[in-house]
C-alpha positions, 0 to 999 in steps of 0.5 A: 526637795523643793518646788518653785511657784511663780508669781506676778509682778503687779502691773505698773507697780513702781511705788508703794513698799514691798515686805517679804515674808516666810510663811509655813503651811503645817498639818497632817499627811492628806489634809490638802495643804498642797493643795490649798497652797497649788490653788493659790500660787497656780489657780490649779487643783489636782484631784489626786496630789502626790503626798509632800517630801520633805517640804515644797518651796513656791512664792506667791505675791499679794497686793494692799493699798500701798504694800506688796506682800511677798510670801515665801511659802514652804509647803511642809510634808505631814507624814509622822516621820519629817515631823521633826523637820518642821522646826528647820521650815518654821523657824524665823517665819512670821505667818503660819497655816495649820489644818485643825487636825492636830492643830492644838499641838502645832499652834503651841509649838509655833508659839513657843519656838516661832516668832513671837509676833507670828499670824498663826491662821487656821484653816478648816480646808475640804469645806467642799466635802459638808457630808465627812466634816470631822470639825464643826464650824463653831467649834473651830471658831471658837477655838481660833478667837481663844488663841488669837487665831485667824480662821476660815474654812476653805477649799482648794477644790472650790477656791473657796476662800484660798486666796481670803486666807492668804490676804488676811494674813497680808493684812494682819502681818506688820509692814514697818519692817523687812522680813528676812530669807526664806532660808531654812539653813542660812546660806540664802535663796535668791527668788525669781519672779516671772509673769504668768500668774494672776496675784491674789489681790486686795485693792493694787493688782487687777 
């Protein structure tokens, strides 16, 4: 099942290069990857989000000096039973989201089976909630700088780095190519903007 976002077109964006990229948000049931994702498409928090089935598709559009990044998002399900459906959503994508819980095991499966070039960010979401921190800041820094890893604690609640997160991985992802669909079985989506939704920016979008 799969859910559209929107996204603006930057105003008066006539020049500079558009790069579309397929990015895979993956983590374990609860910890708010729908959530993070609906805070920076949307602007929006629920307190209480219905789990992910399966994955969620949204687009989203960030904005550098010259570049518009378009990220095409799947938001996948993190119940024990669709993880073997995690391959289908991250194969071919060039950027990744992983929550620290099992972060271990997804970042070895990416770099072993995704694009060799691929961001991989690590995010330590629910940074609201300081009294039920389960990982230490230090030690999910350290282990994002031993593997190469963007990292940021972040929150959807708070908007607390959600659209930093996203922007870093704009800026980090190569722009002297065109990335590919965001199709997960080669018979291609056709992608549909519309105005209403502020773009996380960098210097372009107002």
């Amino acid at each position: 099942m799969a859910t559209r976002g929107t996204a603006q077109r930057p105003n008066g964006s006539t020049q500079g290069k558009i790069c579309q990229f397929k990015l895979v948000l993956l983590g374990e049931s609860a910890v708010g990857k729908s959530s993070l994702v609906l805070r920076f498409v949307k602007g929006q928090f629920h307190e209480y989000q219905e789990s992910t089935i399966g994955a969620a598709f949204l687009t989203q559009t960030v904005c550098l000096d010259d570049t518009t990044v378009k990220f095409e998002i799947w938001d996948t399900a993190g119940q024990e039973r669709y993880h073997s459906l995690a391959p289908m959503y991250y194969r071919g994508a060039q950027a990744a989201i992983d929550t620290f819980s099992r972060a271990q095991t997804w970042v070895k499966e990416l770099q072993r089976q995704a694009s060799p070039s691929i961001v991989i960010a690590l995010a330590g979401n629910k940074a609201d909630l300081a009294n039920k921190r389960v990982v230490e800041y230090d030690e999910a820094q350290t282990y994002a700088d031993e593997n190469g890893l963007l990292f940021m604690e972040t929150s959807a609640k708070t908007a607390m780095n959600v659209n930093d997160i996203f922007l870093a991985i704009a800026k980090k992802l190569p722009k002297n190519e065109q990335s590919g669909s965001a199709s997960t079985s080669g018979q291609g989506r056709r992608l549909v903007e519309s105005d209403g939704q502020k773009a996380a920016t960098g210097n372009c979008c107002k």
